[in-house]
C-alpha positions in Angstrom: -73.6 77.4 -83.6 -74.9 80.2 -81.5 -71.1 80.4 -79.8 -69.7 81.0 -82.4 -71.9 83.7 -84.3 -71.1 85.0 -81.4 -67.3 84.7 -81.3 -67.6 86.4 -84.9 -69.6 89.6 -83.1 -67.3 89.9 -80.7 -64.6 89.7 -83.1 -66.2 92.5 -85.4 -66.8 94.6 -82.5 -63.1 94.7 -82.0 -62.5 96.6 -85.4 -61.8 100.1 -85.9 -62.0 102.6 -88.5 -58.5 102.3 -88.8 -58.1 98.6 -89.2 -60.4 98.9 -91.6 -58.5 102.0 -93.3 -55.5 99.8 -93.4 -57.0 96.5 -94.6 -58.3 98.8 -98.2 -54.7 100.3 -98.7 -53.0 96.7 -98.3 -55.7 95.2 -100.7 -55.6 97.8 -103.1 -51.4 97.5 -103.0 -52.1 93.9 -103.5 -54.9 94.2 -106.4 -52.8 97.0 -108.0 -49.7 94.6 -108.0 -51.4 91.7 -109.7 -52.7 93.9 -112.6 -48.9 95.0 -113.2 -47.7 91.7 -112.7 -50.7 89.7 -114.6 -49.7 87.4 -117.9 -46.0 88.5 -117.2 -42.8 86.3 -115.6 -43.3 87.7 -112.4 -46.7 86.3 -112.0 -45.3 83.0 -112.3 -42.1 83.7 -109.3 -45.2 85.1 -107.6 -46.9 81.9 -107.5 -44.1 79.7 -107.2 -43.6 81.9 -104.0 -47.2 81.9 -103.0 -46.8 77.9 -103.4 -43.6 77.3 -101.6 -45.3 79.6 -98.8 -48.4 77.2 -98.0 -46.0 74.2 -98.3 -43.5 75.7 -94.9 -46.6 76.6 -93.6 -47.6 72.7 -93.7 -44.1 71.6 -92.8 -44.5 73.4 -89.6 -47.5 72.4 -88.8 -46.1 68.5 -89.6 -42.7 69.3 -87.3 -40.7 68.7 -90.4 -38.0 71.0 -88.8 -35.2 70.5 -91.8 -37.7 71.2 -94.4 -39.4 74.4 -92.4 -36.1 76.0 -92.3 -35.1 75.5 -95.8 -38.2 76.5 -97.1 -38.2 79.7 -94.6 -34.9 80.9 -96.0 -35.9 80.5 -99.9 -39.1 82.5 -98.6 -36.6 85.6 -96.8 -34.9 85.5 -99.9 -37.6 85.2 -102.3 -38.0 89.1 -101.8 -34.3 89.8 -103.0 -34.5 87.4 -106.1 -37.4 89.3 -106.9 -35.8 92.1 -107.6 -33.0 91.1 -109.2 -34.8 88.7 -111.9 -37.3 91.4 -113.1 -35.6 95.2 -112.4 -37.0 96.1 -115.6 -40.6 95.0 -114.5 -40.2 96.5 -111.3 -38.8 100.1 -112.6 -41.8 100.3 -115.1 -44.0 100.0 -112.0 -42.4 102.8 -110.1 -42.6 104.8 -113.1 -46.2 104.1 -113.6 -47.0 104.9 -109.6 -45.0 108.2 -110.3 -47.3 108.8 -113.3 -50.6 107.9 -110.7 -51.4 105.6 -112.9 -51.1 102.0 -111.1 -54.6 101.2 -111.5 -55.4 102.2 -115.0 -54.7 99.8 -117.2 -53.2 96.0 -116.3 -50.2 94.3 -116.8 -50.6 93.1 -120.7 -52.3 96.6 -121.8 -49.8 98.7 -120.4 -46.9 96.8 -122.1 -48.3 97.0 -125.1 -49.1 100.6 -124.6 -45.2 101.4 -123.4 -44.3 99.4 -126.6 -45.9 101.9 -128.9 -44.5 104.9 -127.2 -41.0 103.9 -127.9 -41.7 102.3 -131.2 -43.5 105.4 -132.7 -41.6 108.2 -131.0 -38.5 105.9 -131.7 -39.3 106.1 -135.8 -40.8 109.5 -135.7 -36.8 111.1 -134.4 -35.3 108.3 -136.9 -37.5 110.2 -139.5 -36.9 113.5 -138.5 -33.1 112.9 -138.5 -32.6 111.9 -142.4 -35.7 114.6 -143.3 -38.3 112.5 -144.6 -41.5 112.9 -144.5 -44.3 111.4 -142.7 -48.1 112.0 -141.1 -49.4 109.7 -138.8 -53.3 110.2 -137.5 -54.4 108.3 -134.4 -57.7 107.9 -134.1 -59.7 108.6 -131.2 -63.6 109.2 -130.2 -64.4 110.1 -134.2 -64.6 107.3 -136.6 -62.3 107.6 -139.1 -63.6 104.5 -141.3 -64.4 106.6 -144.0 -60.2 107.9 -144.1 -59.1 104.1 -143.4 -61.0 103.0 -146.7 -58.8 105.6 -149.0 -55.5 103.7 -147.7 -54.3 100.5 -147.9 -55.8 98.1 -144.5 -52.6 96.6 -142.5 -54.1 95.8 -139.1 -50.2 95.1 -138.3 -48.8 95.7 -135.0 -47.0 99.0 -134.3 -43.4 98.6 -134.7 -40.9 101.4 -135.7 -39.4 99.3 -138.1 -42.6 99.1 -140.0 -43.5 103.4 -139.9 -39.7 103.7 -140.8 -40.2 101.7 -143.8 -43.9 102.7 -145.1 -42.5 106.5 -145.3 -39.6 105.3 -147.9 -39.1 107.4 -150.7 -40.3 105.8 -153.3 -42.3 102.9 -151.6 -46.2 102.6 -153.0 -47.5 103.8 -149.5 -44.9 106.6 -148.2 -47.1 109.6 -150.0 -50.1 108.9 -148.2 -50.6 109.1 -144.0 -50.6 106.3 -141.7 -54.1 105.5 -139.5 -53.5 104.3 -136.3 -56.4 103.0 -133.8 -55.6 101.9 -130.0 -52.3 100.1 -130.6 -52.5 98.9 -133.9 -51.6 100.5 -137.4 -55.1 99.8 -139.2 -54.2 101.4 -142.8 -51.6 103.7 -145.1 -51.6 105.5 -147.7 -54.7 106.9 -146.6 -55.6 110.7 -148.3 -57.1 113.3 -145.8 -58.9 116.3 -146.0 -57.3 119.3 -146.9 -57.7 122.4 -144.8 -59.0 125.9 -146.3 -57.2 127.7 -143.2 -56.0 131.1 -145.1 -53.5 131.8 -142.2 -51.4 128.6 -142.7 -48.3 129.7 -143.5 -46.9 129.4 -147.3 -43.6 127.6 -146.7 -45.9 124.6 -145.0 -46.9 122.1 -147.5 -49.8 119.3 -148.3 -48.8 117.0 -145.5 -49.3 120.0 -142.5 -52.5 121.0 -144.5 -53.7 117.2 -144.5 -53.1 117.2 -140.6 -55.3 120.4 -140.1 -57.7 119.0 -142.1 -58.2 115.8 -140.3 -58.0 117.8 -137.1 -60.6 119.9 -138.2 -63.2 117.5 -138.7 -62.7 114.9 -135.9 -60.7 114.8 -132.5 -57.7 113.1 -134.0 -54.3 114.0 -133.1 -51.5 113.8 -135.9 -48.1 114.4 -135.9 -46.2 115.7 -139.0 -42.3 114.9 -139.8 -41.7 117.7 -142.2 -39.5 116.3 -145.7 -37.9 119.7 -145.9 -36.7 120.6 -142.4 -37.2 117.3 -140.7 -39.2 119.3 -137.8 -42.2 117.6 -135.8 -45.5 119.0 -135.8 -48.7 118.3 -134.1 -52.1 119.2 -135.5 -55.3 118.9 -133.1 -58.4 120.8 -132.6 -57.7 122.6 -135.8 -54.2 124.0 -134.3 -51.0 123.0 -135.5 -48.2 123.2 -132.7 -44.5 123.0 -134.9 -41.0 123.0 -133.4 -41.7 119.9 -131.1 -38.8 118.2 -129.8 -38.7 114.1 -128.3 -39.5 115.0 -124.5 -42.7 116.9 -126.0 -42.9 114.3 -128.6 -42.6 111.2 -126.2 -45.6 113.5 -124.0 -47.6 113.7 -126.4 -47.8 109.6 -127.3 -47.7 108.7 -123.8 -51.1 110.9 -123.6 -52.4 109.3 -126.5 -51.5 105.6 -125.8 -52.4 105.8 -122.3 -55.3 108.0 -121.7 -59.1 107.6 -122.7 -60.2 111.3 -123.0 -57.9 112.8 -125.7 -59.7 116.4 -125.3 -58.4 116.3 -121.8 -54.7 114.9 -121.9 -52.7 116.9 -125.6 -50.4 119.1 -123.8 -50.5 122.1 -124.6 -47.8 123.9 -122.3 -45.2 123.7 -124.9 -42.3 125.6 -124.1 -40.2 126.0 -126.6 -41.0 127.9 -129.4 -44.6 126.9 -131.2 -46.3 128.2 -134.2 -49.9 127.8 -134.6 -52.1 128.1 -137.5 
């Protein structure tokens, strides 16, 4: 026993800063890559790898030469079938580790979360296109119970299809503005508050009024599809920011869907021409 605490000692006494330096980045690479890959198709290929791995590694050990080399060469192509099977998994990825954001969130919440940017920004442009009108509120830190209960409760998953249709001329819910909390579309119809701002411009009607409003009284963000000029607006912090277009739009969701401190992440470097009230 003594031997071989002793073997261990002289084995730990052989490690550098370095190796140890290298050991963290390889397991966070590792730990970072299951999160992506967790409850999706890939996990499974990674397993059936991971499996097919130990099982060359016991063939070896048994001499079972034939078998060792068939499984080595599924194993050296493994890599390449990879990346052909799940591109669109893999470019996601990339995308995220461009956006330092690998560790954030894990595989299923992040899909979810890339789902309701495209759906919303998606029926937002499809709205602003045929110039009807629409307000949608996301919720953040502030409660907004109180808003939810004037509206009609959904608790429906986001879907562009679904915002497209509420906002409808002439539907029972398209008057009134959609609540959204995390990833889910909790009410419409809901009434807001409406703002007292004396500088608000005249030509701007009840819905950009509604969206100061709300902004005024809690951190929510809301964004405004005008019904007579079909242009997106943003309302937060008791601003409104008008002339948006779907890059800014698709930035501004991404910040909402995918960051915790909303005071923190609502751009506000928006180049083009803005108007604030």
């Amino acid at each position: 026993m003594s031997e071989f605490i002793d073997m261990i000692k002289n084995s730990l006494a052989l490690v550098s800063i370095r190796d140890i330096i290298d050991i963290i980045i390889v397991a966070a690479v590792i730990y970072g890559i299951l999160k992506i890959t967790s409850k999706t198709r890939a996990m499974q290929v990674l397993k059936g790898l991971g499996i097919l791995f130990i099982v060359s590694r016991i063939s070896e050990w048994l001499s079972l030469q034939t078998l060792t080399w068939l499984l080595n060469n599924v194993i050296n192509a493994g890599a390449l079938v990879v990346v052909i099977l799940f591109q669109p998994e893999l470019r996601r990825a990339l995308e995220r580790i461009g956006r330092g954001k690998l560790f954030y969130v894990n595989g299923e919440v992040l899909e979810s979360a890339e789902h309701c940017v495209e759906a919303v920004s998606k029926a937002l442009l499809n709205l602003s296109k045929v110039k009807i009108g629409a307000i949608i509120v996301f919720e953040q830190k502030v409660g907004l119970k109180d808003v939810i209960e004037t509206g009609t409760i959904l608790n429906a998953q986001i879907s562009g299809e679904l915002i497209e249709n509420i906002f409808q001329p002439n539907t029972p819910l398209h008057d009134g503005a959609v609540i959204i909390r995390g990833t889910t579309l909790v009410a419409a119809g809901c009434f807001l508050p409406l703002s007292d701002n004396k500088k608000l411009e005249k030509d701007l009607g009840t819905r950009h009024r509604a969206a100061l409003g709300i902004s005024e009284v809690s951190d929510s963000t809301t964004i405004i599809v005008s019904e007579e000029t079909g242009i997106l607006s943003m309302a937060y912090d008791g601003k409104l920011t008008r002339y948006m277009d779907s890059k800014q739009l698709k930035e501004v969701l991404e910040d909402i869907f995918f960051r915790k401190n909303m005071a923190k992440s609502v751009p506000i470097n928006i180049k083009k021409k803005v108007k604030k009230a």
